[in-house]
BALOLUM-397123 format. One line per 8 residues: for each residue x, z, y of C-alpha. Coordinates in steps of 0.25 Angstrom, whole numbers, plus 5000, padded with zeros to 4 digits. Layout:
X:Z:Y | ...;
! end
This chain:
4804:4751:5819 | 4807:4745:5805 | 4795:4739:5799 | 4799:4736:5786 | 4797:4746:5775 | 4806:4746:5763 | 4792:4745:5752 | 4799:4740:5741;
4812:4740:5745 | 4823:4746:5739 | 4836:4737:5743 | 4841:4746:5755 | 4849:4733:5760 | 4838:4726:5762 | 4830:4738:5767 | 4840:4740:5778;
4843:4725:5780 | 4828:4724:5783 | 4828:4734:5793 | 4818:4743:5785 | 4813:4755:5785 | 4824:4766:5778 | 4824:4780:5776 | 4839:4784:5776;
4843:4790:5762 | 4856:4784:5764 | 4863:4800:5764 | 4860:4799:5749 | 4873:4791:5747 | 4881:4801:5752 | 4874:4813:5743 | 4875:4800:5731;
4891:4800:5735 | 4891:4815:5734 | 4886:4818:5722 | 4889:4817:5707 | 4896:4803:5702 | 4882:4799:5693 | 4869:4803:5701 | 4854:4801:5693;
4844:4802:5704 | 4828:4802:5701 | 4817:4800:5708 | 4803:4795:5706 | 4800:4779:5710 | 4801:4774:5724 | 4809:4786:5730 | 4820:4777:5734;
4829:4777:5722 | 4833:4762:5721 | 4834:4761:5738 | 4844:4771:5737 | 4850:4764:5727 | 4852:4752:5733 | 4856:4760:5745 | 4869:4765:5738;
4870:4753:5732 | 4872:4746:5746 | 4880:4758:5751 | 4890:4758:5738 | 4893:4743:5736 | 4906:4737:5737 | 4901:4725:5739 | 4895:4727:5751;
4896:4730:5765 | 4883:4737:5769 | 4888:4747:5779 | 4877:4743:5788 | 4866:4746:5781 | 4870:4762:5781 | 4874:4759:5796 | 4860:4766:5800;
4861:4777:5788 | 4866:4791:5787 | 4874:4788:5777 | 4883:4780:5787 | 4887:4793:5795 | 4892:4798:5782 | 4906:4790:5787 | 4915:4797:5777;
4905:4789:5765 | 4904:4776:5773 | 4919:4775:5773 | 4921:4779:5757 | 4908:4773:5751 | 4900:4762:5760 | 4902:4750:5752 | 4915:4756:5745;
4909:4756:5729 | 4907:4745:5718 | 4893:4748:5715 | 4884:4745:5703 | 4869:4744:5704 | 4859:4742:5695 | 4844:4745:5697 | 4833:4747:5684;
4820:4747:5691 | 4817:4733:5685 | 4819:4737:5672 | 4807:4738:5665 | 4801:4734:5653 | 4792:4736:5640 | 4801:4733:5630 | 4816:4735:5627;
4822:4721:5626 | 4817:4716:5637 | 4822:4730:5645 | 4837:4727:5638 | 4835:4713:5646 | 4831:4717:5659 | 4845:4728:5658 | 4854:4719:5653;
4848:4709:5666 | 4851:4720:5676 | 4866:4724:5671 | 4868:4709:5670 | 4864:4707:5686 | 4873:4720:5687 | 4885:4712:5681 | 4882:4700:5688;
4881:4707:5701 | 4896:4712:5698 | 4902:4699:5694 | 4912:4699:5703 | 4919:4709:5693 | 4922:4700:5683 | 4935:4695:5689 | 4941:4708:5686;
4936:4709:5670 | 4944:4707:5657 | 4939:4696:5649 | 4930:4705:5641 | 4926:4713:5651 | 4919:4698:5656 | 4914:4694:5642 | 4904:4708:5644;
4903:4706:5659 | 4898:4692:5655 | 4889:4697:5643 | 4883:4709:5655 | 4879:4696:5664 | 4874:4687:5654 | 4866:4699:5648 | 4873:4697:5633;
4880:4711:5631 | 4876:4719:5621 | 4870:4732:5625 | 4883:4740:5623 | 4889:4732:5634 | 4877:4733:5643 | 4878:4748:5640 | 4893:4749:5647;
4891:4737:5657 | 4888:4747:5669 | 4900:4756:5667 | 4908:4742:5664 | 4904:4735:5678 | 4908:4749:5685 | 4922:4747:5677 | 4924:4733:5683;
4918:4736:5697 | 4928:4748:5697 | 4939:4739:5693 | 4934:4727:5703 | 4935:4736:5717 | 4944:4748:5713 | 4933:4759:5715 | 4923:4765:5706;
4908:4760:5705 | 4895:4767:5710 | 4883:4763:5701 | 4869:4762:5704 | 4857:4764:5696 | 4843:4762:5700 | 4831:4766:5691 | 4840:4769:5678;
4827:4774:5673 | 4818:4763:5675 | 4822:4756:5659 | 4820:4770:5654 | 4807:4773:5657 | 4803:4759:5654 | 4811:4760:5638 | 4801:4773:5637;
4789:4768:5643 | 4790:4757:5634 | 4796:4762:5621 | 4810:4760:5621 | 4816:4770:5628 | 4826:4774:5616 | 4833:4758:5616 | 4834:4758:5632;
4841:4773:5633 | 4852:4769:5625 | 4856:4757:5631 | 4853:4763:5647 | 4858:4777:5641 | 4873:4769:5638 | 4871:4760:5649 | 4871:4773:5659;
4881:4781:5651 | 4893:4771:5652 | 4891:4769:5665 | 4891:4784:5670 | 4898:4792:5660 | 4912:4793:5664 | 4912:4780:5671 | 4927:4780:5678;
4924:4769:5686 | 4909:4776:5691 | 4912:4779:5704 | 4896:4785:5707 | 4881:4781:5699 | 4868:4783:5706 | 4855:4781:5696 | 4841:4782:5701;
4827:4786:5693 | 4815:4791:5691 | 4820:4802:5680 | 4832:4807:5676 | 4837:4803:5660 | 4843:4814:5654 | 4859:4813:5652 | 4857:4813:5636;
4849:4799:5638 | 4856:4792:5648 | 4867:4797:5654 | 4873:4804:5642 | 4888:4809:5646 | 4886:4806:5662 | 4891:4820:5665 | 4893:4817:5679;
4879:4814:5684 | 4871:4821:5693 | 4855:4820:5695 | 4845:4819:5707 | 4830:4822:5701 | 4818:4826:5710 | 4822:4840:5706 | 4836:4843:5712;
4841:4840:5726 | 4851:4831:5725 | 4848:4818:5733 | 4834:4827:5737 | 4828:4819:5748 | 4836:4805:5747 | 4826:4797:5738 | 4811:4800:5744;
4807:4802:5758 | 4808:4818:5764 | 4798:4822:5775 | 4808:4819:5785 | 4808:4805:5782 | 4793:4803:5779 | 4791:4808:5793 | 4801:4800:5800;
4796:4787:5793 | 4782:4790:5796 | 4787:4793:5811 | 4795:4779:5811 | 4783:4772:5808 | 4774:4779:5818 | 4764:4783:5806 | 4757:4797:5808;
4752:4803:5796 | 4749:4818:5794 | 4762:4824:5786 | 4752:4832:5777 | 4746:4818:5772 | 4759:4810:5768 | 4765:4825:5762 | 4750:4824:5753;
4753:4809:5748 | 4768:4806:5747 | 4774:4820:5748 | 4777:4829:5738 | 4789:4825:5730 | 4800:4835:5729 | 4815:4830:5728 | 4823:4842:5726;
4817:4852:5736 | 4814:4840:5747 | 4802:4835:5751 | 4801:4821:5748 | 4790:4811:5750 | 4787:4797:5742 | 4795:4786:5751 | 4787:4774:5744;
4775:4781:5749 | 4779:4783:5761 | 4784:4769:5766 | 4772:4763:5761 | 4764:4774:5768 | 4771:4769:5781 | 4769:4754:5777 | 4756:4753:5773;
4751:4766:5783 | 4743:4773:5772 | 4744:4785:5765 | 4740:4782:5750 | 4748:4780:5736 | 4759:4770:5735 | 4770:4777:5726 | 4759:4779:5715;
4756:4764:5716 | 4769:4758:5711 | 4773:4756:5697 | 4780:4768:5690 | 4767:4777:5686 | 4765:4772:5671 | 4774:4781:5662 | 4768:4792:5671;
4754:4788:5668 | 4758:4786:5654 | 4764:4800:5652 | 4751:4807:5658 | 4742:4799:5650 | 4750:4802:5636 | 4753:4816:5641 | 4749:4831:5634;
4735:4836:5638 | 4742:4846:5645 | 4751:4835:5651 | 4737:4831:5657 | 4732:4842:5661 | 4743:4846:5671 | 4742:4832:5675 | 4728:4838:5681;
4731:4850:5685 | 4745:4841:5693 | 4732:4832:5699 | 4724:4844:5703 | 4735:4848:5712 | 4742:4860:5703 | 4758:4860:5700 | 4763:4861:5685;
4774:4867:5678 | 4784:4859:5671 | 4799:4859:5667 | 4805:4846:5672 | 4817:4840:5663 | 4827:4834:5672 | 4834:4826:5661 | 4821:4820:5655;
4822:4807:5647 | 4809:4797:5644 | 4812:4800:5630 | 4807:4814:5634 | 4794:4811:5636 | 4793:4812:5622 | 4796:4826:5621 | 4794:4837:5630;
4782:4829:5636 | 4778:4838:5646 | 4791:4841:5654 | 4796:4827:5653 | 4784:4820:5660 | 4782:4830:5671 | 4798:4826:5674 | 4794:4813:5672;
4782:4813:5682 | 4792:4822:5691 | 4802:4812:5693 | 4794:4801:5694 | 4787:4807:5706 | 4774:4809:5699 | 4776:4826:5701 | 4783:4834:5711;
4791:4848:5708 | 4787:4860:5717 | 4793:4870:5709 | 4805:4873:5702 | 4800:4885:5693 | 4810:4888:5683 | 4825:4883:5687 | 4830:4886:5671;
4819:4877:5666 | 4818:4865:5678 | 4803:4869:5677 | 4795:4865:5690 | 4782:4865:5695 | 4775:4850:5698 | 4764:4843:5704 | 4761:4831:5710;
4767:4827:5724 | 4760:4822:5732 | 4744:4814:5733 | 4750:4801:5730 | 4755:4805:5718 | 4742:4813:5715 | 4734:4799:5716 | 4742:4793:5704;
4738:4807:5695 | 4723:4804:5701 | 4723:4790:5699 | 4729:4786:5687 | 4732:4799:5678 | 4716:4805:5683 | 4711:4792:5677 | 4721:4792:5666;
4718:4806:5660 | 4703:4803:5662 | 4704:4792:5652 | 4713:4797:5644 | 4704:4810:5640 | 4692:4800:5639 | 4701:4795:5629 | 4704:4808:5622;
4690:4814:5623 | 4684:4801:5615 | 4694:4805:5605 | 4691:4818:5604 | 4676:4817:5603 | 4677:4807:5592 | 4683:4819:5585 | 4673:4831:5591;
4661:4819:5586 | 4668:4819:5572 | 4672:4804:5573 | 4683:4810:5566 | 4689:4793:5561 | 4689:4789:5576 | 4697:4802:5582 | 4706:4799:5571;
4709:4787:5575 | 4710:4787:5589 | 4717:4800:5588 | 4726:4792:5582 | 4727:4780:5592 | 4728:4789:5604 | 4741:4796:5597 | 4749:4785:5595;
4744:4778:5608 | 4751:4792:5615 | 4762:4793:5605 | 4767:4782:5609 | 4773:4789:5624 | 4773:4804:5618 | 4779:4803:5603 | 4777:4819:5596;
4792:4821:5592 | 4795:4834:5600 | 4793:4847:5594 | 4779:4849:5595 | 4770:4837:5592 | 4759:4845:5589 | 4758:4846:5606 | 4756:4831:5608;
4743:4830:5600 | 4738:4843:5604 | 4739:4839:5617 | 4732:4826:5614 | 4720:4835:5609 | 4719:4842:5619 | 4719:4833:5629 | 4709:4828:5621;
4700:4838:5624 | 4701:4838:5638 | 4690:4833:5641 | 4682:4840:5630 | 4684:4854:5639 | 4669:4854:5643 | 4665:4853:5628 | 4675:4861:5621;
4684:4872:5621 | 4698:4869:5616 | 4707:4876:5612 | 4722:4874:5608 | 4731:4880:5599 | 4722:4894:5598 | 4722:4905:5589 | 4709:4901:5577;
4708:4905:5565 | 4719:4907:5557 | 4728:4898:5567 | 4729:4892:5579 | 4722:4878:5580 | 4728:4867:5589 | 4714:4862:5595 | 4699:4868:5593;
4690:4863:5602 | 4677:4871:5602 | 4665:4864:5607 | 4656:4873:5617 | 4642:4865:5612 | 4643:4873:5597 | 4635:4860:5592 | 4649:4852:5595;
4661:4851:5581 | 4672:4860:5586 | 4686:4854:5584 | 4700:4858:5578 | 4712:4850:5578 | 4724:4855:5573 | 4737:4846:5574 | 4748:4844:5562;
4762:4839:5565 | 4766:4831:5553 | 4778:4837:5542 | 4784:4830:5531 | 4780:4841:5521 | 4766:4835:5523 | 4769:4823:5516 | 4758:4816:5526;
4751:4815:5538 | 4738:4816:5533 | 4743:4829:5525 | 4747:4834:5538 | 4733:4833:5543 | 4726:4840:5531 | 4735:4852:5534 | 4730:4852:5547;
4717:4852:5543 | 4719:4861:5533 | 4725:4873:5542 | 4713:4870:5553 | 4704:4876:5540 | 4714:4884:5535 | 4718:4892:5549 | 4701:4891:5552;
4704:4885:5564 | 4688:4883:5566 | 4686:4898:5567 | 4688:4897:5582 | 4678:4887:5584 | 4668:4894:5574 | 4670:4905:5583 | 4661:4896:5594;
4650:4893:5584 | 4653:4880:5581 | 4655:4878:5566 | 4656:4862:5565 | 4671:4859:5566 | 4681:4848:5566 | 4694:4850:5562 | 4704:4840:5564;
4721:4839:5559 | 4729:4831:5567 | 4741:4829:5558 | 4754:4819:5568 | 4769:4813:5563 | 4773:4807:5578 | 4763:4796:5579 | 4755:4798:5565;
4743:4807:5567 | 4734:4810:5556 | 4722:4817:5556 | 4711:4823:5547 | 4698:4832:5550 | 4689:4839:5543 | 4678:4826:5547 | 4687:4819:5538;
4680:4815:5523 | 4691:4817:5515 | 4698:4829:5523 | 4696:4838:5509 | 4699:4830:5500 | 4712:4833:5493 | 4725:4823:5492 | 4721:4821:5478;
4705:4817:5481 | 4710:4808:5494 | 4719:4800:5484 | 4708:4799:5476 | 4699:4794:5486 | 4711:4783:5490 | 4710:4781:5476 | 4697:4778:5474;
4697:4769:5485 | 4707:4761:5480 | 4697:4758:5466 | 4707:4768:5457 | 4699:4770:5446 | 4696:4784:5444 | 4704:4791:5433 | 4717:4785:5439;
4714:4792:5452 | 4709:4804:5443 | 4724:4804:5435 | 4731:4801:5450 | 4724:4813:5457 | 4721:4822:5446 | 4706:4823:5452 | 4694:4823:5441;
4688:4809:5439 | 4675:4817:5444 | 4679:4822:5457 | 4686:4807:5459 | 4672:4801:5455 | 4664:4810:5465 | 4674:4806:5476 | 4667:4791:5475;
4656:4796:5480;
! end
């Protein structure tokens, strides 16, 4: 029996030179070699990408002569692609799962560092370089090129390792991905995708000395962002069956690794925990999980307990009410409804908020898809996979939501208590503290703080009845609550999109207070009995939110009088501010008092 466990390994030389336990996947180099000339494949963390990485790596390699490490394989019956391919390719590796960081400069080091070990590994093509082709090789090692030559120095190895052995290079690309979420996670997605987005190109696009390229990740970039003009490449998501059952663990092989290690556990109870995933139509079970469950013999969470959860627990946390409340209605058991958008780029999760993070929580393993429901559309139905995965929504996003509509509901109740000064304020904080992942530049901005609001109010259910963009009046107001004890202020907000015709913010505002009285938005809430009133504008330009109530002190003077107060203020004497605003020195005198 083999003892050892491959927990934390993902060298598949060593993994087989230390006799440890393998599931063979090794037919996915013959469906690799069979398939398109550039492959993206994606799948969430820990589902084997970079061990099969390395496994191709060692199969490809020139350099090498590893035929008995496949001696035990399925591949190796596969003659025909032993004789034309084991050991027969100048290959170029590179891995981006320890690029990580908070800031850009430092992000630009740790890449430059990594295609420096790249060209140092390939030294031994130097012999066969122009004299400038070594003055950049050089500049590549010592890390002192400029980022134009960084950009091309992929495409310009493959160029020399073509011309070193006569035969065109396969290049290897492990967690692509991994600098791109980390630019958007920590705000500099915009400088990093120029420079990985050329980087990519050049060594993809109509790259005659490109013989095959494998990358691996968690999501797909769409080809506008990254792979602009890579018109050859051909993509394995979660979604479609190519390389269905290579990255994960099927039924078959859960079985027969439980059976190897003689542990009995009922079928039903590892399908409840681990199970769930679906791969393209196949059944697939988490294979992180699953060796731990054979290691440590106990069935509890240990996918959810490795890094990797924070921008999902961010995303929920700055998400749409309504974002939230199919959260719940996920937790409860039910399945949603959502188009999933393929090609989706981090930069997306600015806009069309929705769709993006339930394909981001899709391919990062966080949902499952049961259901394609509309083929024209890529619309799906959701849920969550499996019990493991359940406990992370219980533990962490329960919790999360609870204190976050503790949050909101102290907000709120400032306002419903007519502390109008402190909702103001933290209104205010709270906006620019979420605007700083969800910006409102798409189409309708209106629906971000409108969904703030109402999320709001969740909490205030018991108390209130809320209603949302409803027919009152002479209009439809965005949000009235009404309060079910008539000694209670009933509340309307009405939300104002800032134009330039406005001149200000703060005239943005007015007007919205204006058409609240204007529309007799109240009438609704009159309707109830309840006659004491607040009225609130909520006036936005992106991170600029300015608002104004009918609790305000000066919310009916005019521009003229609220000059005259500023004036006053400021020790003006009187008759100037009298000439300035046209106001009688009267009316200028009783506004001192």
């Amino acid at each position: 029996m083999k003892k050892r466990l491959p927990i934390g390994r993902s060298d598949f030389k060593s993994l087989i030179d230390d006799n440890m336990y393998f599931v063979d996947k090794s037919m996915l180099i013959k469906e690799v070699i069979e398939s398109g000339d550039v492959l993206l494949i994606t799948r969430p963390r820990r589902f084997g990408k970079t061990l099969s990485q390395s496994m191709m790596k060692y199969f490809f390699d020139i350099t090498q002569n590893n035929e008995y490490l496949f001696k035990n394989l399925k591949i190796y019956k596969e003659k025909n692609i032993i004789e034309k391919h084991l050991n027969k390719h100048p290959v170029i590796y590179i891995t981006f799962k320890d690029l990580k960081s908070n800031n850009l400069k430092k992000m630009h080091a740790l890449l430059t560092m990594e295609l420096s070990r790249l060209y140092t590994k390939h030294e031994y093509v130097f012999e066969i370089l122009s004299e400038k082709e070594k003055i950049v090789f050089k500049e590549i090692m010592l890390e002192t090129a400029d980022d134009a030559k960084y950009e091309n120095c992929i495409r310009s190895l493959s160029e020399y390792m073509e011309r070193y052995y006569g035969k065109k290079v396969i290049i290897l690309i492990d967690e692509y991905d991994t600098p791109i979420q980390q630019a958007y996670l920590h705000g500099y997605y915009d400088e990093i995708i120029s420079l990985i987005g050329n980087l990519f190109g050049m060594a993809l696009k109509d790259n005659v000395y490109l013989e095959k390229a494998v990358l691996t990740g968690i999501t797909r970039v769409s080809k506008e962002s990254i792979f602009t003009g890579v018109n050859n490449l051909k993509v394995s998501t979660v979604l479609n069956e190519l390389f269905n059952d290579k990255y994960g663990l099927t039924k078959e092989e859960v079985e027969e690794t439980l059976k190897y290690y003689e542990l009995e556990y009922e079928e039903s109870e590892v399908i409840d925990w681990y199970n769930g995933y679906n791969f393209g139509g196949v059944e697939i079970y988490n294979p992180f999980s699953i060796i731990n469950l054979v290691d440590e013999k106990k069935i509890r969470p240990y996918w959810m307990n490795t890094s990797g959860n924070y921008l999902v627990k961010q995303l929920i946390k700055q998400g749409s009410a309504e974002l939230k409340d199919k959260i719940e209605k996920l937790i409860n058991g039910e399945e949603i409804e959502s188009t999933i958008n393929e090609t989706m780029v981090y930069g997306d999760l600015n806009n069309n908020l929705e769709e993006s993070v339930w394909t981001l929580f899709l391919f990062s393993g966080y949902l499952k898809w049961t259901k394609n429901i509309n083929h024209d559309y890529e619309r799906y139905t959701l849920k969550i996979p499996n019990k493991e995965v359940k406990i992370f929504y219980n533990k962490t996003v329960v919790s999360m939501l609870e204190e976050e509509r503790i949050k909101l509901n102290n907000i709120l109740i400032n306002l419903i208590n007519g502390h109008i000064e402190e909702f103001k304020e933290d209104f205010q904080k709270l906006t620019m503290n979420t605007l700083s992942y969800f910006d409102v530049n798409g189409e309708e901005p209106e629906r971000f703080y409108h969904g703030l609001i109402l999320g709001m109010s969740v909490g205030l259910k018991e108390e209130y009845i809320i209603k949302s963009n409803r027919e009152t009046g002479l209009g439809r107001a965005d949000v009235i609550l009404i309060p079910k004890d008539k000694t209670d202020k009933g509340i309307i907000i009405e939300f104002k999109k800032f134009y330039k015709n406005e001149k200000t913010l703060l005239n943005s505002a007015q007007n919205g207070l204006k058409q609240i009285n204007e529309k007799r938005y109240e009438e609704d809430i009159k309707n109830y009995g309840i006659n004491d009133i607040i009225k609130v504008s909520i006036a936005f330009d992106k991170k600029e939110v300015e608002i104004v109530s009918n609790l305000d002190k000066d919310v009916e003077l005019t521009p003229e009088e609220k000059i005259a107060k500023e004036l006053l203020k400021n020790g003006v004497d009187i008759e100037i501010i009298s000439r300035t605003t046209n106001l009688s020195i009267e009316k200028i005198k009783n506004m001192l008092n």
